[in-house]
C-alpha positions as CSV (number, residue, x, y, z in Angstrom):
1,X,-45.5,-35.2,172.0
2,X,-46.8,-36.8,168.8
3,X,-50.4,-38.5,168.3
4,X,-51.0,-41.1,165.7
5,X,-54.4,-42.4,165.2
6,X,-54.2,-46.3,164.2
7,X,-57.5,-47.5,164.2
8,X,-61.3,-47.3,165.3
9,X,-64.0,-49.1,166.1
10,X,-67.8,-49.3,166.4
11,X,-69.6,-50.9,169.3
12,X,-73.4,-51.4,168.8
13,X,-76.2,-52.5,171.7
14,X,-78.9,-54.3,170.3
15,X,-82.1,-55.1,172.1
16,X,-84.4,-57.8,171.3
17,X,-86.6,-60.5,172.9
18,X,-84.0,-63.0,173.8
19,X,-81.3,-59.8,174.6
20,X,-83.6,-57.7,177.0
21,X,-80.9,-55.9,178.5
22,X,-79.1,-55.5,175.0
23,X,-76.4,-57.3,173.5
24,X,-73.1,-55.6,172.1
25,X,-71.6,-55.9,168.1
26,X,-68.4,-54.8,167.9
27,X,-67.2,-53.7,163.9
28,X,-63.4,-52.7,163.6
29,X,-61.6,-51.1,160.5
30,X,-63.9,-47.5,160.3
31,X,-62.3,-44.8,158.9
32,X,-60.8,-42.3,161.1
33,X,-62.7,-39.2,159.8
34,X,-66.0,-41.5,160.5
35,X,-69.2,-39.2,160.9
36,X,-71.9,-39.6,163.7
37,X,-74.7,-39.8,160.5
38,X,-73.0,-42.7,158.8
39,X,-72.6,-44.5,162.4
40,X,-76.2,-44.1,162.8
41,X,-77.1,-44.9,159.3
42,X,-75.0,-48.1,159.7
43,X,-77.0,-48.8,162.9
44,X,-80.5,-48.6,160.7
45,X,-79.1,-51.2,158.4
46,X,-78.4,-53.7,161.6
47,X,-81.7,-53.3,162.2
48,X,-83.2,-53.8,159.2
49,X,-81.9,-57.7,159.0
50,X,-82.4,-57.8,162.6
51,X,-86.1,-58.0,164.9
52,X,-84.2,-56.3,167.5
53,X,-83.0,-52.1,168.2
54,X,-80.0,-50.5,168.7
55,X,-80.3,-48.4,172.0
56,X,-76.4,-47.0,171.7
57,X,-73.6,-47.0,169.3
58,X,-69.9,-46.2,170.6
59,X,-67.1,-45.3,168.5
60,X,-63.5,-46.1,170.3
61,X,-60.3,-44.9,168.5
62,X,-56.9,-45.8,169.1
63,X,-53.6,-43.4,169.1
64,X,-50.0,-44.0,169.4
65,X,-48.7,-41.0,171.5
66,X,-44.6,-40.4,170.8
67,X,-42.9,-40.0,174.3
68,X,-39.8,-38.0,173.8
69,X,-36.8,-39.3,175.9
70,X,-34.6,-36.9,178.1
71,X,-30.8,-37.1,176.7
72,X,-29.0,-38.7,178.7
73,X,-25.8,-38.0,181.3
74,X,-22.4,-37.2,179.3
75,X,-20.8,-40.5,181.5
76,X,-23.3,-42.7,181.3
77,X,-22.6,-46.4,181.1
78,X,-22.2,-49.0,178.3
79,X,-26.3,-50.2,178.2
80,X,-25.5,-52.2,175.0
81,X,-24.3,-55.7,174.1
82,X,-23.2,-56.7,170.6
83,X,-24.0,-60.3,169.9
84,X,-22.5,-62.5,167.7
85,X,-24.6,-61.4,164.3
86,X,-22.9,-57.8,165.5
87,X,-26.6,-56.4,166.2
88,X,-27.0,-54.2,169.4
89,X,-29.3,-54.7,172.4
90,X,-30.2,-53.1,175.3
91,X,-28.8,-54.3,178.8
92,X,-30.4,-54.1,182.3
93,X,-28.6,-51.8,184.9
94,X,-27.3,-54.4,187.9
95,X,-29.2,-54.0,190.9
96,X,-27.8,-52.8,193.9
């Protein structure tokens, strides 16, 4: 099985007077070797421009994971169609 990381993203809560329980700031495109300090020191810049706090910052990532398929059976049916360009597609197994 193979892991690819695609892409992260930042998730910020921000309290303030009109947000009492906290309101969240999503930012996408970080880097994937992103550090917890430059998360943080992100977060001190939001509140600089801000009157409010963050209380939490969450960093999600997203992987593509490879599946390997089993091989399969040495009679197995025909489960592709050409169409008229000549291309190949899959086609379902009738039901029984």
């Amino acid at each position: 099985m193979q892991r690819d990381w695609m892409k992260s993203s930042a998730t910020y809560t921000l309290v303030d007077k009109d947000h009492k329980k906290g309101v969240k700031h999503s930012f996408s495109y970080l880097a994937k070797d992103v550090k917890a300090e430059t998360i943080a020191a992100f977060g001190e810049i939001i509140e600089s421009f801000t009157e409010g706090k963050i209380t939490d910052a969450t960093v999600s990532s997203t992987e593509h994971v490879g599946v390997q398929v089993q091989s399969a059976p040495t009679e197995a049916p025909n489960t592709e169609a050409t169409s008229a360009q000549g291309e190949t597609a899959p086609v379902e197994a009738p039901k029984a």
